[in-house]
Structure formats: structure tokens, C-alpha cells
C-alpha positions in Angstrom: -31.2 -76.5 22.0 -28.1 -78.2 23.7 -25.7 -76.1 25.5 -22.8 -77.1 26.4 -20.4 -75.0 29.1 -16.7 -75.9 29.6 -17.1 -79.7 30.0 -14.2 -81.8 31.0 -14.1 -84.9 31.8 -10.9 -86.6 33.7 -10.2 -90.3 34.5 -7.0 -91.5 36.4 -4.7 -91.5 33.5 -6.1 -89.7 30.8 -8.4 -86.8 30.6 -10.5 -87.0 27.1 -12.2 -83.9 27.3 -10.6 -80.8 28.9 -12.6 -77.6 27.9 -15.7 -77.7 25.7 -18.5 -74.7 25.5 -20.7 -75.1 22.4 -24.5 -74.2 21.4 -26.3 -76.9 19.1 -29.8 -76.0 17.8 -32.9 -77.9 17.2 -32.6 -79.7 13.7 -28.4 -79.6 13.8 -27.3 -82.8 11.8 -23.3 -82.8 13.4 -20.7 -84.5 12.2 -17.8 -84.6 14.6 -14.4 -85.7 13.2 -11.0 -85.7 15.0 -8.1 -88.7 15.2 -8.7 -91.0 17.4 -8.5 -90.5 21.4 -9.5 -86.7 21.4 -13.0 -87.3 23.5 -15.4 -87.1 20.3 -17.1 -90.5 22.0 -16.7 -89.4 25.5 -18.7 -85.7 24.2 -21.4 -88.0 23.2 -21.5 -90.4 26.6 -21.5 -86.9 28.8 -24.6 -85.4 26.5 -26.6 -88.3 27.4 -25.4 -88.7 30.8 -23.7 -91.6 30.5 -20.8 -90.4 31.5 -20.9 -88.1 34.7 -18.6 -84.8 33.7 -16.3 -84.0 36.0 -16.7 -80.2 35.4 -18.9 -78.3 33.4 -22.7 -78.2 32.7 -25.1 -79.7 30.1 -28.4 -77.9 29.1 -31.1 -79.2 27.2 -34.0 -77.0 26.0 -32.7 -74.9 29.5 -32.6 -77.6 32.1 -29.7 -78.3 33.3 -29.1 -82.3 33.2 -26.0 -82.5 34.7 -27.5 -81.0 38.1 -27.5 -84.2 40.9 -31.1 -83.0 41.4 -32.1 -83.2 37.7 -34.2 -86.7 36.9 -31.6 -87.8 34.8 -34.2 -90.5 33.3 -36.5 -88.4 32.4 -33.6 -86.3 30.7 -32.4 -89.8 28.8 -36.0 -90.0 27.2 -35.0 -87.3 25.3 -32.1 -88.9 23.9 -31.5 -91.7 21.5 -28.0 -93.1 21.4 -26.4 -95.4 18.7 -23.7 -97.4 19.4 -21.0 -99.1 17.3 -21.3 -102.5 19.1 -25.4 -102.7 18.4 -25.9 -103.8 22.1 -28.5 -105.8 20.9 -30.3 -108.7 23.4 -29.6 -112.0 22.2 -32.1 -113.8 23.8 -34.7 -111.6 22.1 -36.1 -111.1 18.4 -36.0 -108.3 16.6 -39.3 -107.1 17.4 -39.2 -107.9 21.0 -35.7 -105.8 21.0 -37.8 -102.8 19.7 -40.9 -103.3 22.0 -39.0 -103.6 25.5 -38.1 -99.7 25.9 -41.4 -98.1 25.1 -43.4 -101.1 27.2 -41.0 -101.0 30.4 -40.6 -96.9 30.2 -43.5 -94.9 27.8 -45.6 -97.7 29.2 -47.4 -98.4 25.9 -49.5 -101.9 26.1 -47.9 -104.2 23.5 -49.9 -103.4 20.6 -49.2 -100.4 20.2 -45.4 -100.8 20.8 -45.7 -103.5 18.3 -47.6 -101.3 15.8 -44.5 -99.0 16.1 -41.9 -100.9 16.2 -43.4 -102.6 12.9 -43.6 -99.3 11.5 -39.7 -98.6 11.7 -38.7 -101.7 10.6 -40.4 -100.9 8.0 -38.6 -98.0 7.8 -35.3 -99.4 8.0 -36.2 -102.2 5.8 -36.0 -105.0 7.8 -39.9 -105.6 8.4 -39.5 -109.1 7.0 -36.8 -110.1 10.3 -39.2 -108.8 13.0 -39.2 -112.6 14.2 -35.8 -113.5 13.6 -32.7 -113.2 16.4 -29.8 -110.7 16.1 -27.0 -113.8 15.6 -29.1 -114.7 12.2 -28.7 -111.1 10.9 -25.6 -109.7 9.3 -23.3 -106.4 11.4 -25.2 -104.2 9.2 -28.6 -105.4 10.0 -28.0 -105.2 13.5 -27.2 -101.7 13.0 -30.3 -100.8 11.8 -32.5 -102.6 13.9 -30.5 -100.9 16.9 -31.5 -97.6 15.1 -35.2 -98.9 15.2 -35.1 -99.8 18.9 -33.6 -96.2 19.6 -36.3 -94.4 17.2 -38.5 -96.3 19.5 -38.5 -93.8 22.1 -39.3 -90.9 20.0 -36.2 -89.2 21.1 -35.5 -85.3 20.4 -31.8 -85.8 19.9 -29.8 -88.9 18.7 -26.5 -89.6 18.9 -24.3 -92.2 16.8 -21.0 -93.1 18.0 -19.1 -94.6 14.7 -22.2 -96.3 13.9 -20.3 -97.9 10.5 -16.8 -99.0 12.1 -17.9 -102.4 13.6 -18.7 -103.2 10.2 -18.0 -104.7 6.5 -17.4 -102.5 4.0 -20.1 -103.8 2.1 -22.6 -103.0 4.8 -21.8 -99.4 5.3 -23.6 -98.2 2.7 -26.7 -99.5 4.4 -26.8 -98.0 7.6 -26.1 -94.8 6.1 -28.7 -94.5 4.1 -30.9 -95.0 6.8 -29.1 -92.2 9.1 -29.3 -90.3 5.7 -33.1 -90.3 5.8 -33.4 -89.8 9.4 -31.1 -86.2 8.8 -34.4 -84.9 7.0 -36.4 -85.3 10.0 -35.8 -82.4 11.9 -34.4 -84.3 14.8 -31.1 -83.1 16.2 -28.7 -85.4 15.3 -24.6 -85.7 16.5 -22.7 -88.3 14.8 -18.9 -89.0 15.5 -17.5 -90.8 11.9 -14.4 -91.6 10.7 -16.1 -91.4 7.1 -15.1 -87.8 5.7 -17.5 -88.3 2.5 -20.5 -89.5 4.9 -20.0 -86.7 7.3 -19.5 -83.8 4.9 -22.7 -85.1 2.8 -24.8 -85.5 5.5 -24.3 -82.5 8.0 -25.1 -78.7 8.4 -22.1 -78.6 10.8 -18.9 -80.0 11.3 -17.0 -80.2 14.6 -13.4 -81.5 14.7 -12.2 -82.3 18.0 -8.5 -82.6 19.2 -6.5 -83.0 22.5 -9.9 -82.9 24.2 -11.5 -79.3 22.6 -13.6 -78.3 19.6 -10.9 -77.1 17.7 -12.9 -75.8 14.5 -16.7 -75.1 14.1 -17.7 -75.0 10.8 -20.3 -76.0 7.8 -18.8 -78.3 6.0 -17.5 -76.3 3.2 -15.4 -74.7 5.8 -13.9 -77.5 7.2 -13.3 -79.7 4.1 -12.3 -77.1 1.8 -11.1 -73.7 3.9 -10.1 -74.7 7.4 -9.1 -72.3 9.7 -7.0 -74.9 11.6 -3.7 -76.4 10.7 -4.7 -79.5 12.6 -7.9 -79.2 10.9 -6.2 -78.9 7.2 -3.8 -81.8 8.2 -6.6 -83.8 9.4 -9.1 -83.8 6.3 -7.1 -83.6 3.7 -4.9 -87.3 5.3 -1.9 -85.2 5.6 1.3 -87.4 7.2 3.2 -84.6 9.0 6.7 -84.7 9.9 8.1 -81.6 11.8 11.8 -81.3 12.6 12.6 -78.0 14.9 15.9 -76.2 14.7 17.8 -73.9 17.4 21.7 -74.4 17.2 24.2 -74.6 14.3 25.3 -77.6 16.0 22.2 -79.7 15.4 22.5 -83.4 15.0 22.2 -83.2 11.0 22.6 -87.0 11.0 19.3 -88.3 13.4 17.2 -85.8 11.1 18.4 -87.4 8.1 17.8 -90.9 9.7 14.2 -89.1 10.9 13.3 -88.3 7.0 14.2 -91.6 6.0 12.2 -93.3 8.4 9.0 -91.2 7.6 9.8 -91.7 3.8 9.6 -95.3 4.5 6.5 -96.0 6.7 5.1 -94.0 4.2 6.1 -95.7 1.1 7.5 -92.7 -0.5 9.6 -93.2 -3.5 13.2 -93.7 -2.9 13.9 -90.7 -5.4 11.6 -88.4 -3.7 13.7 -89.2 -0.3 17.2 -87.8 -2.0 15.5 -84.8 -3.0 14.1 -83.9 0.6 17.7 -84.7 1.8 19.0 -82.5 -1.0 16.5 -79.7 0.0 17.0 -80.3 3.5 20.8 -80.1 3.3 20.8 -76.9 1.2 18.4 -75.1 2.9 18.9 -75.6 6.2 23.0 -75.3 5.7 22.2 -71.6 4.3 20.6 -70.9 7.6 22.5 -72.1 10.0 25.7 -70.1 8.6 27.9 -68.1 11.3 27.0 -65.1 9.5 23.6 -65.0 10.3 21.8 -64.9 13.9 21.2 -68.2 16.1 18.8 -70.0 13.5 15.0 -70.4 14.7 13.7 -73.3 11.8 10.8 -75.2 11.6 10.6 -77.7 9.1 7.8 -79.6 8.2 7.3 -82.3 5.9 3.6 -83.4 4.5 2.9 -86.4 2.4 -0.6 -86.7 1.2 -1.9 -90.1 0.8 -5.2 -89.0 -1.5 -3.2 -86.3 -3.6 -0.3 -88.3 -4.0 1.9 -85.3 -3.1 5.0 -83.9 -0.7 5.8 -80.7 0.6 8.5 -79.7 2.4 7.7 -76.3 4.5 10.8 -74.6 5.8 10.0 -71.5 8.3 12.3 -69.5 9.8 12.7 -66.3 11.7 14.4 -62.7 10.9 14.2 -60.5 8.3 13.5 -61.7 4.2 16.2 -64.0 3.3 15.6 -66.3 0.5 17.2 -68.8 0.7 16.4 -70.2 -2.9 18.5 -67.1 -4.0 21.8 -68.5 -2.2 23.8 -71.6 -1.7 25.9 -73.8 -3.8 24.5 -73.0 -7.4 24.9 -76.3 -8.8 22.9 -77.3 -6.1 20.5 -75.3 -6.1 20.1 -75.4 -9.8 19.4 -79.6 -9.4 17.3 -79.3 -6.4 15.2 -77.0 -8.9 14.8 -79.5 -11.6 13.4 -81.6 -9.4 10.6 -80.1 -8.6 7.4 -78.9 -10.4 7.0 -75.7 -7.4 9.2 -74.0 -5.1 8.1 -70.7 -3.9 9.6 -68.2 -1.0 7.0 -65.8 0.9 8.2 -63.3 3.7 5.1 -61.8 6.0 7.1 -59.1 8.5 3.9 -59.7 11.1 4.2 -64.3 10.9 5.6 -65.8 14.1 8.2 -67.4 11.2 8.6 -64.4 8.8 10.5 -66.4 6.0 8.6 -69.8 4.6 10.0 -71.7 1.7 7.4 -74.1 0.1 8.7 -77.4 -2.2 6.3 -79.4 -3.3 6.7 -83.6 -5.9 4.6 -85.2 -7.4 5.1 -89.3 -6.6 
């Protein structure tokens, strides 16, 4: 078992890791998922003490390897770590890549690491390169010879850190299906992907990290399909977010309209769909920031999703029910209603935001 108690991890200008606790079990196959610059990789280099936390412990099986009077090499034997540059020695074969771990540190005579390091090349199907060099061998090759040389060691745990993203499309396919066969093993296995198919196929557990933390812990039907998280949601399902806040009748109507525009174009929404979020926008928002009503309190969030192929424009906002949809200019509103397949207004009494108004196009 790993267990892991509020890790952090702080460099000069940037601290990747800021409060992690977590138990993995013997036989977890973890996927961990998160945008990019939210300590996933840096989890990974402070597991097998490659990076020194600066706060925080790790235990493994009960030891404690990030003691300074742990034998920290005798902790690494446990571990395996993959990573997305191969690290492979150039000046050696293939075979002689495998063998040099297991000589210089199990102290095996050559034979036997021979014998074994046959044996998973075998594995990995690459038997038939065991002479040749890594520059004669294509990314995804590599890949799985560097899997070889850390199976090598007979670790208890490995670890992959975007083991597919130094490569070809073409040779992705590959290396997965060998981490795909090493997930029935029974080996504990953490794998940081960018790959949301690959990771929810091949895991019992899904972490997705942001701003440093496990944000969401869950199998993968939980994280794919129900997430807890609104980060989380966002996040798996390729949502482009764009939130505009509201506090004054006198806000600057004009830089949010330039602000929608701008997200509707680095997004390559259609031109169309752009008038009608200006047309909601405008009605909506108008409605709410009337003198008659209290100092307005709006969050508005637009969401454009790349796979689905769909917006939605979320406008939340505080007081009691008040639907907007009801209101406004009615030839507006009856226009800004053709437009749109749904349009629903929800008021919870007990929500931070007790009014929401959902609108949601098709592009």
C-alpha cells in the first residue's frame, strides 16, 4: 500500500503540489488526469523519491521513504518509473539497456539478466531488436524497450509519466497495449495520460488533479460520466469555459461583448451562434440589472464543447425566484427562443446562486 500524507512540494516560483493525502492499494491500476501544470508528474517524481517533498510524508507497505534515514535505494527497488523521453543509453543495445540495472544493483551474473531481459522483450515484442541500438528503433519502440528495462527490476509499483506524448500517433497504439497487459498483473500501477479513452479503459481508479490537489477520487464511471467536480465535468467532457462575473448596474457591457466575441472566435464558433449569446446576454442580463431590483450578483458562464459540438450559456444569480425568461422585451424574448432547441430556468432557495437559467445550440 502507498500512503500518501499532505505532500507539497514548492520551488522558487511555482509550487506544483500544495496538499495531497491519498491511500493506493496493492493491484491499483491509476489513471491520473488534470490540465497541464497541476503537479500530476511532480506526484509521480515525489512517490519514487525523485523529487525530495518539501512537506509531507510517503509510505510504502508502512515505511516511511521520505524519512532522511530511510535507504532511499533500497526504497527505489521497489519502484519502476516510465518516462516520456525513454532515457534510453545510446551507446548501448537493447539488451545491454535491459541487463545493466539488474547486473550493477540485484547483482544477477549476466546470464541470468540476459535470460530475463530476453524474456520481456519477448513480452513487449521486440525480441528480434535485442542487438540493435535505440537510434535504429522507431519513438514507440523505444517506449517499450524502456518498459522492459524497468520490468527488469521486478518492481512492486510502476509509474508512467505520459508514456504516449513523445510520440506518433501511429505508435500509440503500441505502447498501450503493452501497459494494457501489464494492468492484469497485479502490480500497482500510476499512470499520468492525457488519453481520456486509454485512461478510463485501463484503470480501477481515476485521480484528476488541479492547482496542485486531488481534486476528485473516483472509478472511472464516476469521473467520466458523474463527476462530482465542476472542474472535473469541464475537464473530461473538453469543455471551453468562459465566465463573466457581475456586481454593478454600471458594468462595462461593451468589453464583455468584445470578451464573447473573442472566445467565439478562438473557438471557431459559428458567427450565428455569437449574435444569439449577445442577444441572450443582452436580454438577460439587462432584466437583472434593473433599478428595481437589488445590486445584481451574476455569474455567467459560457461552455462550448469541442466533442458534442454544443454551447451553453449558464446565467446564475442571487435573490429570490425571478425568471427572467418570463420578462423582458417580448419580441425579444420570443426570437431569442426560436433560436434555441432548450432553455430552462431552476430556482434552489439553499444554491450559493438561487436563480440559474440554462440555453443551450447546437453548431
Amino acid at each position: 500500500m502507498i500512503k500518501i500524507e499532505h505532500l507539497k512540494k514548492t520551488y522558487p516560483n511555482s509550487v506544483p503540489l500544495r496538499d495531497v493525502s491519498v491511500e493506493i492499494n496493492d493491484g491499483d491500476v491509476i489513471a491520473v488526469i488534470g490540465p497541464s501544470g497541476t503537479g500530476k508528474s511532480t506526484l509521480l517524481r515525489c512517490i519514487c523519491l525523485l523529487e525530495k517533498p518539501t512537506e509531507g510524508r510517503v509510505l510504502i507497505d508502512g515505511t516511511d521513504v521520505t524519512d532522511p534515514n530511510c535507504n532511499s535505494d533500497l526504497a527505489r527497488r521497489k519502484m519502476g518509473m516510465v518516462f516520456q523521453s525513454f532515457n534510453l543509453f545510446g551507446h548501448m543495445t537493447v539488451i545491454e539497456n535491459i541487463m545493466l540495472a539488474p547486473q550493477l544493483l540485484l547483482h544477477r551474473n549476466r546470464q541470468e539478466a540476459y535470460n530475463e531481459g530476453m524474456r520481456l522483450l519477448r513480452m513487449v515484442g521486440l525480441a528480434e531488436k535485442a542487438l540493435n541500438y535505440p537510434e535504429e528503433l522507431s519513438g514507440g519502440q523505444k517506449q517499450r524497450v524502456a518498459i522492459a528495462r524497468t520490468l527488469a527490476m521486478d518492481p512492486e509499483i510502476i509509474l508512467f509519466d505520459e508514456p504516449t506524448s513523445a510520440l506518433d500517433p501511429t505508435m500509440v497504439e503500441e505502447v498501450q497495449a503493452v501497459i494494457r497487459e501489464l494492468a492484469g498483473t497485479g502490480k500497482t500501477i500510476l499512470i499520468v495520460t492525457h488519453e481520456m479513452s486509454f485512461a478510463r479503459s485501463i484503470s480501477n481508479r481515476v485521480f484528476f488533479m488541479d492547482e496542485g490537489r486531488i481534486c476528485e477520487d473516483g472509478t472511472p464511471e464516476q469521473i467520466f460520466d458523474h463527476p462530482l467536480n465542476e472542474k472535473t465535468r469541464r475537464f473530461v467532457r473538453k469543455l471551453k469555459v468562459l465566465e463573466l462575473g457581475i456586481k454593478s448596474r454600471d458594468y462595462d457591457f461593451l468589453a464583455m461583448y468584445t470578451e464573447i466575441d473573442k472566445y467565439c472566435v478562438k473557438n471557431r464558433i459559428p458567427w450565428k451562434i455569437t449574435q444569439y449569446l449577445h442577444m441572450a446576454f443582452e436580454e438577460m442580463v439587462r432584466q437583472l440589472t434593473s433599478p428595481e431590483l437589488p445590486p445584481p450578483d451574476i455569474q455567467t458562464a459560457i461552455e462550448y464543447s469541442e466533442s458534442a459540438e454544443t454551447v451553453e450559456m449558464s446565467i446564475r444569480y442571487t435573490g429570490p425566484s425571478f425568471d427572467v425568461t418570463r420578462g423582458g422585451e417580448e419580441l425579444s424574448m420570443k426570437v431569442l427562443k426560436s433560436t434555441m432547441p432548450e432553455i430552462t430556468y431552476t430556482f434552489d432557495p439553499n444554491a450559493e446562486y438561487s436563480n440559474r437559467v440554462l440555453l443551450s445550440w447546437h453548431c
